[in-house]
Residue frames relative to the residue before (quaternion, step in Angstrom):
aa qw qx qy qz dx dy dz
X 1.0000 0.0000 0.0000 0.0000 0.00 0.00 0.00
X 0.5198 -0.4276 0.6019 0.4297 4.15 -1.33 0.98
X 0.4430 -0.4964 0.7291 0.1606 3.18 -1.51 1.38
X 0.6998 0.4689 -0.3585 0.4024 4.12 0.06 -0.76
X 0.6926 0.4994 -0.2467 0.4583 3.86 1.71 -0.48
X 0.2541 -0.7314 0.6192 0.1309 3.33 -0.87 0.98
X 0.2932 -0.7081 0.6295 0.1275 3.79 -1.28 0.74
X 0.4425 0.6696 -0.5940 0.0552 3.18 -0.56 -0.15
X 0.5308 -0.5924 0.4620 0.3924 4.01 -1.83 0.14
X 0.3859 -0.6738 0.6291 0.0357 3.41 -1.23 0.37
X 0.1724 0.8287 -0.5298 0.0542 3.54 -1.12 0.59
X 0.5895 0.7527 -0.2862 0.0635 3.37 0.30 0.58
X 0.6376 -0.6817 0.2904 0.2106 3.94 -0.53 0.56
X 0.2856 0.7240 -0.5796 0.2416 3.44 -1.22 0.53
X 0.7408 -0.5258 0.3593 0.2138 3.16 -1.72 0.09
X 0.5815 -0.6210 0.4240 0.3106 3.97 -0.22 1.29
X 0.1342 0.8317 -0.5264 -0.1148 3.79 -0.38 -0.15
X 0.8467 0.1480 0.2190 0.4618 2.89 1.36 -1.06
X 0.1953 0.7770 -0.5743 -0.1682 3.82 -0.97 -0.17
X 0.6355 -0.6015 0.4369 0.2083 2.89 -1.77 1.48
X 0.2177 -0.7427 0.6319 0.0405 3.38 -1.31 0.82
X 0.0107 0.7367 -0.6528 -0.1761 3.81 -0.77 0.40
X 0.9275 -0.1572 -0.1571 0.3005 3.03 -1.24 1.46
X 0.5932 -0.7005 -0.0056 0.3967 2.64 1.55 2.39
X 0.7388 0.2499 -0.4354 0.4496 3.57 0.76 0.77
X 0.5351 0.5351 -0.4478 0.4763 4.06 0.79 -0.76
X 0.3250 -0.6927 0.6084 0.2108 3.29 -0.73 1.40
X 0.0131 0.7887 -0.5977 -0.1436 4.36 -0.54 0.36
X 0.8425 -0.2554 0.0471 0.4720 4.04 1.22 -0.38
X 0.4959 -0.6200 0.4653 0.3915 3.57 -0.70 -0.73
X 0.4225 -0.5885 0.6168 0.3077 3.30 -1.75 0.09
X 0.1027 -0.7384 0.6660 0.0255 3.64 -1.28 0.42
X 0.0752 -0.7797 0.6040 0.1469 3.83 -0.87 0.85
X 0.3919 -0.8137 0.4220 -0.0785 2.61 -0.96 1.47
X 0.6223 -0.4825 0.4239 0.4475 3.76 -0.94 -0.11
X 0.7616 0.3025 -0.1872 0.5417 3.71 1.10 -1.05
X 0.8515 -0.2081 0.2138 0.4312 3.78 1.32 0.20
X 0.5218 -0.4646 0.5052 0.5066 3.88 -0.89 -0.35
X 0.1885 -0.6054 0.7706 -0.0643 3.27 -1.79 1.53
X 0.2145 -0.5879 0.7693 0.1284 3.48 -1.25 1.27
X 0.2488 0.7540 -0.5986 -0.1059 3.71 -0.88 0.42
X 0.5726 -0.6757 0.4124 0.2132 3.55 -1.17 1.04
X 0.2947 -0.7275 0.5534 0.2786 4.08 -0.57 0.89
X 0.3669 -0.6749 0.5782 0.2749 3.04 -1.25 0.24
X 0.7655 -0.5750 0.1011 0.2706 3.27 -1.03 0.85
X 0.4493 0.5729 -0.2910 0.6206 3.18 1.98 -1.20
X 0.8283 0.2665 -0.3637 0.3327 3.61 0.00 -1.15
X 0.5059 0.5440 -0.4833 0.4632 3.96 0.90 0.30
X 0.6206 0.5121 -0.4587 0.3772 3.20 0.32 -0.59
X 0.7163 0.5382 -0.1986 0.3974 3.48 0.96 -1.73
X 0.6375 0.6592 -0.3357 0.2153 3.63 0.90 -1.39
X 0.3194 -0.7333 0.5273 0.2866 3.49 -0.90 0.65
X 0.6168 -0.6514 0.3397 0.2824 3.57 -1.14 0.77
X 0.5279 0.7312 -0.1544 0.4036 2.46 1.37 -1.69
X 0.3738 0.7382 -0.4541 0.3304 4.28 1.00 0.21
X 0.1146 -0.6281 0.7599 0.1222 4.35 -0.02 1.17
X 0.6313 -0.4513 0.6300 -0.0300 2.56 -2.39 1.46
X 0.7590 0.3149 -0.0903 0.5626 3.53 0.18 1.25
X 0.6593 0.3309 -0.3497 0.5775 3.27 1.44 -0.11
X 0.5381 -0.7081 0.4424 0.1158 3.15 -1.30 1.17
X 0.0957 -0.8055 0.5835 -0.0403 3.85 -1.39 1.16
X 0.1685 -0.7528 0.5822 0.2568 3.08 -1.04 -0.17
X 0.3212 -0.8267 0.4609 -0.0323 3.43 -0.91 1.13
X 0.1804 0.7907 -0.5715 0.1249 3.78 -0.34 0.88
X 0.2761 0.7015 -0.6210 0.2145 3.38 -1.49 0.63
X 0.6890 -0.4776 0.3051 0.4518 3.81 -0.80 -0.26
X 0.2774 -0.7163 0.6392 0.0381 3.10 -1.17 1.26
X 0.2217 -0.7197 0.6461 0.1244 3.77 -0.84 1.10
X 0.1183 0.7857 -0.5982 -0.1041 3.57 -1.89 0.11
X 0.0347 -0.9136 0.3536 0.1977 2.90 0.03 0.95
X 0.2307 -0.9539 0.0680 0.1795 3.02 -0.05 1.08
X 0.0841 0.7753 -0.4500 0.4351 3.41 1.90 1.57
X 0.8011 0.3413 -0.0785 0.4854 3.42 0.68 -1.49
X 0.2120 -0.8153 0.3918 0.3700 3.10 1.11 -1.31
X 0.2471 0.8252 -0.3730 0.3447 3.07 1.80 0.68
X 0.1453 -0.7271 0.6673 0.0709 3.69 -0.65 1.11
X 0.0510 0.6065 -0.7931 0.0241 3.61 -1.74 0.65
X 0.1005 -0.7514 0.6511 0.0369 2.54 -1.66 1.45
X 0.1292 -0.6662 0.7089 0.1923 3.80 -1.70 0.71
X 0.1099 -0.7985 0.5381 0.2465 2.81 -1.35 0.47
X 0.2556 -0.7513 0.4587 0.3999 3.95 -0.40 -0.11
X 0.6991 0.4202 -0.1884 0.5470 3.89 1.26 -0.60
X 0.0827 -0.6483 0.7484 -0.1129 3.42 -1.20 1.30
X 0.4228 0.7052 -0.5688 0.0219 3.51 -1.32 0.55
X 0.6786 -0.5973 0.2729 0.3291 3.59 -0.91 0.84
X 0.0099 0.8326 -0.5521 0.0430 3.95 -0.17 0.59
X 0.4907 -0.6452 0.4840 0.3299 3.46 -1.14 0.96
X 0.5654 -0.4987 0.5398 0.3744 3.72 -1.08 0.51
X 0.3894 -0.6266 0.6472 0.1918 3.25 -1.67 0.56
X 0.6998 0.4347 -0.3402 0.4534 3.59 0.88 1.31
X 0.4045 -0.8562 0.2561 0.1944 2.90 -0.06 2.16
X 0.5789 0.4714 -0.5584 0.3618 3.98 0.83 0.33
X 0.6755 0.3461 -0.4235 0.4945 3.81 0.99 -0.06
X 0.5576 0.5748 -0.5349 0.2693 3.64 0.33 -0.29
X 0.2174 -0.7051 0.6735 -0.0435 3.01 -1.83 1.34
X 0.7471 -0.4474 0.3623 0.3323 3.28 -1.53 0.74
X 0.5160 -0.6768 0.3912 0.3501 3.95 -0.37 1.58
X 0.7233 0.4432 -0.3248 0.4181 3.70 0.17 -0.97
X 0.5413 0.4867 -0.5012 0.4679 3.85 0.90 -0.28
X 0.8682 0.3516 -0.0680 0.3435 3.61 0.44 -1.77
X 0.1956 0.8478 -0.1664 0.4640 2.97 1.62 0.25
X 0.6655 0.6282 -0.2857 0.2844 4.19 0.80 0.02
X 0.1629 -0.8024 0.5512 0.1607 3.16 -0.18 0.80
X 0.5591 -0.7067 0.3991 0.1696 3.24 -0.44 1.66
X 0.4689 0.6526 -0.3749 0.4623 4.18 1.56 -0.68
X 0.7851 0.3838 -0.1804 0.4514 3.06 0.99 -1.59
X 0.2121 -0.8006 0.5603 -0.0078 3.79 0.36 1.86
X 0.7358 0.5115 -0.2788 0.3454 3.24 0.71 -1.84
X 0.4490 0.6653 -0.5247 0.2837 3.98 0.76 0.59
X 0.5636 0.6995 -0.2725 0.3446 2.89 1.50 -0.87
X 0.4752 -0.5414 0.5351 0.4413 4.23 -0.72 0.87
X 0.9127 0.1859 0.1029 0.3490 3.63 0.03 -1.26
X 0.0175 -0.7937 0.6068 0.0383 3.90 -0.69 0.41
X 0.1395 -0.6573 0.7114 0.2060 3.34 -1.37 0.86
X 0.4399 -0.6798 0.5646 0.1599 3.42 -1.19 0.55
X 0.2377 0.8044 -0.5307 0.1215 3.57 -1.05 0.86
X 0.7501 -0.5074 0.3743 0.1993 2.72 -1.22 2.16
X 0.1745 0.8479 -0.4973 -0.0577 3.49 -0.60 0.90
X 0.2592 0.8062 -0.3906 0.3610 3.45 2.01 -0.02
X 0.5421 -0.6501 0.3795 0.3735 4.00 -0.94 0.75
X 0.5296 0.3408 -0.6284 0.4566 4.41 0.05 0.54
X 0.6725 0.5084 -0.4035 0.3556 3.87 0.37 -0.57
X 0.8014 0.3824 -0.3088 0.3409 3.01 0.91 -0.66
X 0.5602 0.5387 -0.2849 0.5610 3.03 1.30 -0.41
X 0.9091 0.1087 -0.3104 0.2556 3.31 0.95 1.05
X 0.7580 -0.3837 -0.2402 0.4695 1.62 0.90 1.85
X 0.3914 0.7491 -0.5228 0.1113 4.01 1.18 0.44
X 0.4914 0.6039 -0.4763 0.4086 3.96 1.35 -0.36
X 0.8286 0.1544 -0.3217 0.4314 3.81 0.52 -0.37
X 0.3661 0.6338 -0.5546 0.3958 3.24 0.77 1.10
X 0.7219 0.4840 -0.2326 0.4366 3.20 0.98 -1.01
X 0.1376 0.7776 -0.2911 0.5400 3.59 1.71 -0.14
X 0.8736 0.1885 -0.0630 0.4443 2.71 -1.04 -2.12
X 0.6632 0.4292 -0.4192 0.4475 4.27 0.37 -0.45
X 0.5232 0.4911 -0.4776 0.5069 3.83 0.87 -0.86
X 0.8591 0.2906 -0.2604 0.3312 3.55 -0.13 -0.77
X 0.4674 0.5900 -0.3632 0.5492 3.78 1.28 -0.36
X 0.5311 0.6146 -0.2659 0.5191 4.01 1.42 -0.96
X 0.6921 0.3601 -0.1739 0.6009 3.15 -0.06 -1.53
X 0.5197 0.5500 -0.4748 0.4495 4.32 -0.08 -0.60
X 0.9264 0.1151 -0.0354 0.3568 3.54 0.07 -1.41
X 0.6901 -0.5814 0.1948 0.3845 3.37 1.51 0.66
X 0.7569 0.4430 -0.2814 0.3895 3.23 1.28 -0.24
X 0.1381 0.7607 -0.6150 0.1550 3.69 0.53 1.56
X 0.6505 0.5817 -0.2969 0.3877 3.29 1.27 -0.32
X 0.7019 0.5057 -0.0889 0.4937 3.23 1.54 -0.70
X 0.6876 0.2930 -0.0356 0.6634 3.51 1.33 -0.74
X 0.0432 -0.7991 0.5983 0.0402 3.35 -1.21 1.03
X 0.3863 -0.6956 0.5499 0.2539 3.24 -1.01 0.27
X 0.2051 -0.8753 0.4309 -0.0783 3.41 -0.56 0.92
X 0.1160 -0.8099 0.5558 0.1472 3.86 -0.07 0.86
X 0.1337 -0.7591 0.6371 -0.0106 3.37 -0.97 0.98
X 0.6683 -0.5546 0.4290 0.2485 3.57 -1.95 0.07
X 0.6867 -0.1631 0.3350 0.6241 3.77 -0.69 -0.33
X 0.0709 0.5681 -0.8128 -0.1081 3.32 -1.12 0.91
X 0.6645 -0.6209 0.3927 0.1369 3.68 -0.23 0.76
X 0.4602 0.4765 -0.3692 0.6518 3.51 1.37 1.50
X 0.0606 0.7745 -0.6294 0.0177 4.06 0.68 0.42
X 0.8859 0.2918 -0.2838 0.2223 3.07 0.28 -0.72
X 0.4970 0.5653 -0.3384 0.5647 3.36 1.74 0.41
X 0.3153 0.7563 -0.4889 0.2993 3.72 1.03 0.42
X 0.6064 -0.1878 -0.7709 0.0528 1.38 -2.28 1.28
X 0.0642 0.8401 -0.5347 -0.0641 3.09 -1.23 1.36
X 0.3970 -0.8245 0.4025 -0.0241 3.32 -1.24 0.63
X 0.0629 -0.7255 0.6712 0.1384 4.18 -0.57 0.75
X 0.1454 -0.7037 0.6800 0.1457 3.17 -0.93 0.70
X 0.7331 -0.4516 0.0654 0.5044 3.99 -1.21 0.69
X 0.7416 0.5448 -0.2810 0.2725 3.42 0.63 -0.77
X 0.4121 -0.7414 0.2793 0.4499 3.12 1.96 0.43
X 0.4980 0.5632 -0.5691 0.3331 3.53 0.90 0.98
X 0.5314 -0.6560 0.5142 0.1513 3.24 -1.60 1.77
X 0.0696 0.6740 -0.7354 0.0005 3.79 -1.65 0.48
X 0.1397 -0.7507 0.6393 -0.0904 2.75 -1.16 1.54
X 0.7459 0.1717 -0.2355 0.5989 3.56 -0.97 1.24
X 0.2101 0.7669 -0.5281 0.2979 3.33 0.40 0.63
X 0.0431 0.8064 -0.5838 0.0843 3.68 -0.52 0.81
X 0.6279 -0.6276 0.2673 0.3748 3.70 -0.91 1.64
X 0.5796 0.5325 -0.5088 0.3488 4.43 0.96 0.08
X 0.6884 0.6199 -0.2809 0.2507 3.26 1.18 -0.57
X 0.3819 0.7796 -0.3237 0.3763 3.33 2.19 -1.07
X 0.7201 0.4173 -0.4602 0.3091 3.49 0.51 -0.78
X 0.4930 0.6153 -0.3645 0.4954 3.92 1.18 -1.43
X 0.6621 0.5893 -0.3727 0.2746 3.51 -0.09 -1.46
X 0.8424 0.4545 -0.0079 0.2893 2.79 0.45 -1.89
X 0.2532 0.7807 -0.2976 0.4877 2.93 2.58 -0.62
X 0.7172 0.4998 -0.2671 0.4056 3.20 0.23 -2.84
X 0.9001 0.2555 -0.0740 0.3450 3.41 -0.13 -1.32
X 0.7531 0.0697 -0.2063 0.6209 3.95 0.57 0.54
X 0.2517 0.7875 -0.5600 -0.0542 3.15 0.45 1.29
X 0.7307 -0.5388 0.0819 0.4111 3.59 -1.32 1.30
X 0.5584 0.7302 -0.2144 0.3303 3.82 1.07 -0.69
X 0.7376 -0.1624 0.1826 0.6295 2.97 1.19 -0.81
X 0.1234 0.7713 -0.5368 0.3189 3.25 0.68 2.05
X 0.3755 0.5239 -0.4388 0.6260 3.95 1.88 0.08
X 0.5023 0.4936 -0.4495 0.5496 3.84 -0.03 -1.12
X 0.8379 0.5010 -0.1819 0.1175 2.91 -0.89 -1.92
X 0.6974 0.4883 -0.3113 0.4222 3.39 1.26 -1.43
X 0.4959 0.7092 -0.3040 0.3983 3.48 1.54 -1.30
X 0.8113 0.1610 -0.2182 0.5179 3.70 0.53 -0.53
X 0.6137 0.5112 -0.5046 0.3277 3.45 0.41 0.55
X 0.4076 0.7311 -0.3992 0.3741 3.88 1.60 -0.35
């Protein structure tokens, strides 16, 4: 370890706002308001891979992982590898623990998962505002609670990116963030999206 670098762990909370993009598609972390201000904090790789899109601006986490200083500059960077939902420490939002309560690892609660290419031809065409358009098509028909959104590896079609399984293990390729709304139509349409979820498990 740089003798000039301090290590140490880190943990601390606030309100989603945001996630960081490096050269507006390579997803690299999120923003978090805090008590002392905006935090940019960087994801580690395991926890990108795992993270669910499907995160509303305004809902509150706690965040922990390794905190760097170097202490020449006096620059601090933080990764984190753990992300989970926590009730606010303010008794007009505070909600019953077992509702607010989710550790964001634990995906596999979810009835249903759409899969999405997250490897760099997909994204770079365009799979970060696909996921977008389904977070919000999700939230639209009620089922953020029920449906996750999942980043995945090379599904072995770069050049037909952004691609996608949705639960029923049907594939889309070339998929682009106008279409999310139809799609999502085909497969949870609003009428009978209870039906629906029941046969996609």
């Amino acid at each position: 370890m740089d003798k000039n670098t301090q290590v140490s762990e880190f943990s601390i909370e606030g309100r989603f706002l945001g996630f960081v993009f490096k050269d507006s598609y390579k997803l690299k972390g999120l923003r978090l308001g805090t008590s002392e201000g905006e935090q940019s904090i960087k994801l580690s790789k395991e926890l990108r891979a795992r993270l669910r899109w499907d995160l509303a601006p305004g809902d509150w986490f706690q965040v922990a992982g390794e905190r760097k200083l170097d202490l020449k500059s006096g620059k601090v960077k933080l990764k984190a590898d753990r992300i989970r939902q926590i009730i606010p420490k303010h008794p007009e939002t505070a909600k019953p623990p077992k509702v607010a309560e989710a550790n964001l690892s634990r995906s596999t609660k979810a009835k249903a998962s759409i899969l999405v290419c997250q490897k760099s031809d997909c994204v770079k065409r365009g799979a970060g505002g696909v996921c977008q358009a389904m977070q919000a098509s999700l939230r639209d028909r009620g089922l953020e609670d029920q449906v996750a959104i999942k980043g995945t590896g090379c599904m072995k079609n770069c050049k037909g990116g952004p691609n996608i399984v949705m639960p029923n293990k049907t594939r889309y390729s070339r998929i682009n963030s106008k279409e999310i709304p139809a799609l999502m139509e085909k497969h949870f349409p609003a009428e009978t999206k209870s039906e629906k979820l029941k046969t996609l498990v």
